[in-house]
C-alpha positions as CSV (number, residue, x, y, z in Angstrom):
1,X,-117.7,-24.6,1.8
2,X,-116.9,-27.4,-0.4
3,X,-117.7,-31.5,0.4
4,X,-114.0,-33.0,1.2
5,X,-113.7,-36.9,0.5
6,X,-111.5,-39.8,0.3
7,X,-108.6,-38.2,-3.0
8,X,-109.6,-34.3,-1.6
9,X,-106.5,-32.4,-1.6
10,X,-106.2,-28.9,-0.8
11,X,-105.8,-26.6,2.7
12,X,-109.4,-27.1,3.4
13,X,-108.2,-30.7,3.8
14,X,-105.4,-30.2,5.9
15,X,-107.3,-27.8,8.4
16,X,-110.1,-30.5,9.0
17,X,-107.5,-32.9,9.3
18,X,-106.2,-30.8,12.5
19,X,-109.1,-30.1,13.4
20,X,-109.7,-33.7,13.8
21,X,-106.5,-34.3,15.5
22,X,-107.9,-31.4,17.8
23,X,-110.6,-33.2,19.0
24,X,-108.7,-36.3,19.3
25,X,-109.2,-38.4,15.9
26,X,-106.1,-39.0,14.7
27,X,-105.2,-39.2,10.8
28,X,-102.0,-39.1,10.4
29,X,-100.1,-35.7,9.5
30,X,-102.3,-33.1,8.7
31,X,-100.9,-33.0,4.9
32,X,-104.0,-32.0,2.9
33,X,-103.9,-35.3,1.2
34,X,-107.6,-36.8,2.2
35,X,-106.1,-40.9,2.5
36,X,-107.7,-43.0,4.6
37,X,-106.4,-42.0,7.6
38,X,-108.3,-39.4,7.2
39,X,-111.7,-41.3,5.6
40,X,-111.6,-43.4,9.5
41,X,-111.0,-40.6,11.5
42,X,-114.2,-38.7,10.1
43,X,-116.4,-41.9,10.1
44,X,-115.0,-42.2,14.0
45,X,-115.8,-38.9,14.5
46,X,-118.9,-38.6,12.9
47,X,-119.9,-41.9,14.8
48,X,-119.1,-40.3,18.1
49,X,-121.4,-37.4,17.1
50,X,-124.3,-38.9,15.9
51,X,-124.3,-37.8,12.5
52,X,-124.7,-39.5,9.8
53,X,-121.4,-41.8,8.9
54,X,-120.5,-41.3,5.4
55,X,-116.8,-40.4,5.5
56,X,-117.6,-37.5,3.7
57,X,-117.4,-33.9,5.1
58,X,-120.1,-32.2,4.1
59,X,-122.2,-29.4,5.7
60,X,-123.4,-31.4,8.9
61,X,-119.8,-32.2,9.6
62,X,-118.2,-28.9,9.3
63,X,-121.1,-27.3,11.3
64,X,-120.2,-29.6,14.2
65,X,-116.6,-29.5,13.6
66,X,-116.2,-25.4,13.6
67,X,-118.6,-25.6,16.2
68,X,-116.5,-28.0,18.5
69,X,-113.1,-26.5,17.3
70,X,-114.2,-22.2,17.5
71,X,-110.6,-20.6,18.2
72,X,-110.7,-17.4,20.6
73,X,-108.3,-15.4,22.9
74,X,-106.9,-18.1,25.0
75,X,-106.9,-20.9,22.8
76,X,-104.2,-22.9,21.7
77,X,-102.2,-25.3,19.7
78,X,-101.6,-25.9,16.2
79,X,-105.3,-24.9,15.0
80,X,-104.5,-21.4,16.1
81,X,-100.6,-21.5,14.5
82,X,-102.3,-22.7,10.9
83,X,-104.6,-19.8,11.6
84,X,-101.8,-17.5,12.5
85,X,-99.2,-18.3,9.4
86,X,-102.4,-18.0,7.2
87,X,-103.3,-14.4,9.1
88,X,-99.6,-13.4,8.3
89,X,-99.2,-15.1,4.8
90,X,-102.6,-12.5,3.9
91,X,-100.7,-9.7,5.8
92,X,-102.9,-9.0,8.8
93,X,-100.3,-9.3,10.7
94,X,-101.1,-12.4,14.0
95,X,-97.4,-11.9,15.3
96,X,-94.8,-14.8,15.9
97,X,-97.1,-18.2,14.7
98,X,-96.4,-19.4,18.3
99,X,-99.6,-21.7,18.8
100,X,-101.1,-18.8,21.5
101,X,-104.2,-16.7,20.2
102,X,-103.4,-13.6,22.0
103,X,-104.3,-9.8,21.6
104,X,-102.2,-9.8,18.0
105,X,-104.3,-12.8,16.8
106,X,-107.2,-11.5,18.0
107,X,-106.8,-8.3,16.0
108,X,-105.5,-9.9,13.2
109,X,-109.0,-12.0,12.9
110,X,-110.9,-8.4,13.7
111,X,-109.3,-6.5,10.9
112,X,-109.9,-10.2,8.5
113,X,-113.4,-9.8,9.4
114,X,-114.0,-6.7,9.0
115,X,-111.9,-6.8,5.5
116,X,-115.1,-9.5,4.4
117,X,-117.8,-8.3,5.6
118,X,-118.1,-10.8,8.5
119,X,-119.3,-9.6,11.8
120,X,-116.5,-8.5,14.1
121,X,-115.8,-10.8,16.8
122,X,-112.7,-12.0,17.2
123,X,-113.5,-15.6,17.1
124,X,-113.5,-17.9,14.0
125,X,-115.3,-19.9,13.0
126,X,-116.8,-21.9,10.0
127,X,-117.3,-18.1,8.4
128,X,-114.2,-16.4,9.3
129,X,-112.0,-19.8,7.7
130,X,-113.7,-19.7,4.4
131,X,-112.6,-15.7,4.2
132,X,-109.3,-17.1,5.3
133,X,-108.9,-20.2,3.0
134,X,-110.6,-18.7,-0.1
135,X,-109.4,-15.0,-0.1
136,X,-112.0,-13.0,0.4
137,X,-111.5,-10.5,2.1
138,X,-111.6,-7.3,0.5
139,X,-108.6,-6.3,-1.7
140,X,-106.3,-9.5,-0.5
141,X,-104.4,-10.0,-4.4
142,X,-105.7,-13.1,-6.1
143,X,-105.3,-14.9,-9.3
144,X,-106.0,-18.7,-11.2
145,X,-102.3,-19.5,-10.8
146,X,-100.9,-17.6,-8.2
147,X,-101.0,-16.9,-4.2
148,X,-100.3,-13.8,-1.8
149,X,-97.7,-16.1,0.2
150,X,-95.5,-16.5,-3.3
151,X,-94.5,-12.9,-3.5
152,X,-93.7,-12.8,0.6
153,X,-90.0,-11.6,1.3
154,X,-87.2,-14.3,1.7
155,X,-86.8,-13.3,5.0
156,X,-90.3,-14.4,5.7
157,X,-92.2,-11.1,6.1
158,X,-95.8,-11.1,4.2
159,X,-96.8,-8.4,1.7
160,X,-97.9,-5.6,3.5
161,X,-101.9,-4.9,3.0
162,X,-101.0,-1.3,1.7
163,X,-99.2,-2.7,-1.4
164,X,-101.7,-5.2,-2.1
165,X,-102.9,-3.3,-5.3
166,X,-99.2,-3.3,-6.6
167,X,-99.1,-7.2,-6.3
168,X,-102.6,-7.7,-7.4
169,X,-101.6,-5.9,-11.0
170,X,-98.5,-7.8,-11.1
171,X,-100.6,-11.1,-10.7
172,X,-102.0,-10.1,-13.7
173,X,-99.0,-9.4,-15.6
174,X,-97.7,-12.9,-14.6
175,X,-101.0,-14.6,-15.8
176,X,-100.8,-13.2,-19.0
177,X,-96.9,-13.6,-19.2
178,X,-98.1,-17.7,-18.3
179,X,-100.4,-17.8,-20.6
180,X,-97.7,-15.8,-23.7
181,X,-95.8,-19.3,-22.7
182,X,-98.2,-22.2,-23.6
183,X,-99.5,-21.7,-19.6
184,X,-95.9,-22.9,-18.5
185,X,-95.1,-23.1,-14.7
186,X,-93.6,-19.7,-13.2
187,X,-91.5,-19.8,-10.1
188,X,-91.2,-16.6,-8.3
189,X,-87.5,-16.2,-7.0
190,X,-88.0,-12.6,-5.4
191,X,-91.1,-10.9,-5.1
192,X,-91.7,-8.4,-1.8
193,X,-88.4,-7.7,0.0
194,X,-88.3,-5.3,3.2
195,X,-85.6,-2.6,2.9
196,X,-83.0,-4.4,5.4
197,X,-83.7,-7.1,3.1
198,X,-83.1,-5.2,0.1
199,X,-80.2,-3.9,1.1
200,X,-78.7,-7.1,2.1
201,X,-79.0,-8.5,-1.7
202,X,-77.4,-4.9,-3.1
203,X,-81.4,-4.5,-4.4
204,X,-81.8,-1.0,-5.7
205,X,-82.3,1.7,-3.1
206,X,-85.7,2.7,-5.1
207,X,-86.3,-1.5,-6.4
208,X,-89.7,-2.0,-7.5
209,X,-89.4,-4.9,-5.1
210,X,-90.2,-2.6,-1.8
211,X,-93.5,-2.1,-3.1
212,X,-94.5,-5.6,-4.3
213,X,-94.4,-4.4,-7.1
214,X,-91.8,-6.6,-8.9
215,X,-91.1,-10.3,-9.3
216,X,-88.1,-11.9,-10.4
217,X,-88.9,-15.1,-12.5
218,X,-88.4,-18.6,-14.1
219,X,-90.4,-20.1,-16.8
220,X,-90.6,-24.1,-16.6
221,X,-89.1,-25.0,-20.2
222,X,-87.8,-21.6,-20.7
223,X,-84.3,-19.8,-20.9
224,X,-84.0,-16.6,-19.3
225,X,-83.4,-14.7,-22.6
226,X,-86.3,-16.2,-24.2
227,X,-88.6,-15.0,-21.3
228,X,-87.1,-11.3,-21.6
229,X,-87.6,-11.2,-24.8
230,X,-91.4,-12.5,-24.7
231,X,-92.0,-10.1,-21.6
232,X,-89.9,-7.3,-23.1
233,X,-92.9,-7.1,-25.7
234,X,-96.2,-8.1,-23.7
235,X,-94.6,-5.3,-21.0
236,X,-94.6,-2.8,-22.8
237,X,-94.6,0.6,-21.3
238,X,-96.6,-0.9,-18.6
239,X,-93.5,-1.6,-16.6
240,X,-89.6,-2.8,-16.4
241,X,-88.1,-5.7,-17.5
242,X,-84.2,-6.9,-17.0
243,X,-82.5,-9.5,-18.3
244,X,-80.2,-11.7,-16.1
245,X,-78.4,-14.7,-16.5
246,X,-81.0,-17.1,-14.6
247,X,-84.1,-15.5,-14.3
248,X,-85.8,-12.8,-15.4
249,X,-87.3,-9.0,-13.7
250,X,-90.4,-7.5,-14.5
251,X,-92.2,-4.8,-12.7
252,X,-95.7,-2.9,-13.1
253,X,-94.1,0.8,-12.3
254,X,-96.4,2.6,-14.6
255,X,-93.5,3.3,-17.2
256,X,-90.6,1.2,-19.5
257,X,-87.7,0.5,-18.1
258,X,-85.4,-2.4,-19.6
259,X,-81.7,-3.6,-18.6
């Protein structure tokens, strides 16, 4: 796990930073912005502990921390809702993020673990957070520019784990898509919708989108119809593309399809 320091940003930030707040070292909000808030609260906390006071959270500091701060059935607050919206962002599922590590949560962690390789307890720890935080676990979609939780449904349901390998292709598609535009920002407007979702947008009774499999688009400095046409050509007969006033489709269904 990475050294965090005074300018850090990041989710590793913000869960030390609640994890602080946990054991009662306050630093403000836990907004992943490492300030120094967040420098004193370490240095307090690293004081109390006897370790060495640097301000700087390195592998002493996280060993105490994840020791002191090792979430099980039974525990609570908002160290186990973090863990739970991460848990359901990655699709395993934790239930309503309700602060309560339960029998949901604790299967959710299981079936995390034993996704990466980790040994199957239940409890998380320094281990089980780095699978979390960076990925790991086996077959969870990941790319340089984009995350699982951007292709989630609108209605705030995570991309199932059996459609993972339909989102992790059309990752791809979108990195090369960013790339075709001078690495321009993309903003995903649709990506996974559930089928009463679907159906409430008029979606296609067989869209693409069920399967997370599709992803409706913007490119930052780019009008629609010059992203169709750029993706109606790096597509190919890979997938589908449409055209639409404000944004644009495209979809890794295995064969063209344009509109």
């Amino acid at each position: 796990m990475q050294q965090i320091k005074s300018g850090s940003r990041g989710e590793l930030v913000a869960l030390v930073q609640l994890m602080l707040h946990e054991k009662g070292y306050s630093c403000g909000s836990a907004d992943g912005i490492f300030g120094t808030k967040t420098e004193s609260a370490v240095r307090s906390y690293q004081k109390a502990k006897g370790l060495s006071v640097d301000g700087i959270v390195g592998t002493n500091t996280y060993a105490k921390l994840f020791t002191e701060c090792l979430l099980k059935d039974g525990s609570r607050g908002e160290l186990v809702k973090a863990l739970q919206t991460r848990l359901n962002e990655q699709g395993y599922g934790a239930g309503t993020a309700d602060g309560i590590f339960g029998s949901n949560t604790e299967q959710a962690v299981k079936a995390l673990q034993s996704a990466a390789g980790l040994a199957v307890d239940g409890k998380v720890g320094k281990n089980t957070w780095t699978a979390l935080l960076e990925g790991k676990a086996a077959g969870v979609p990941a790319s340089a520019h984009f995350k699982l939780s951007e292709f989630k449904c609108k209605d705030g349901t995570a991309v199932p784990a059996k459609y993972y390998a339909n989102c992790q292709k059309l990752m791809n598609l979108l990195e090369e898509i960013r790339a075709a535009c001078g690495n321009r920002a993309i903003t995903i407007t649709s990506g996974y919708r559930t089928e009463s979702y679907n159906k409430k947008v008029d979606g296609a009774k067989q869209s693409q989108h069920l399967y997370a499999a599709a992803a409706d688009i913007k490119v930052s400095g780019k009008s629609a119809s010059e992203v169709y046409k750029l993706c109606d050509r790096l597509v190919g007969s890979r997938g589908g593309v449409g055209k639409y006033s404000t944004f644009t489709h495209v979809d890794v269904r295995g064969h063209k399809a344009r509109w």
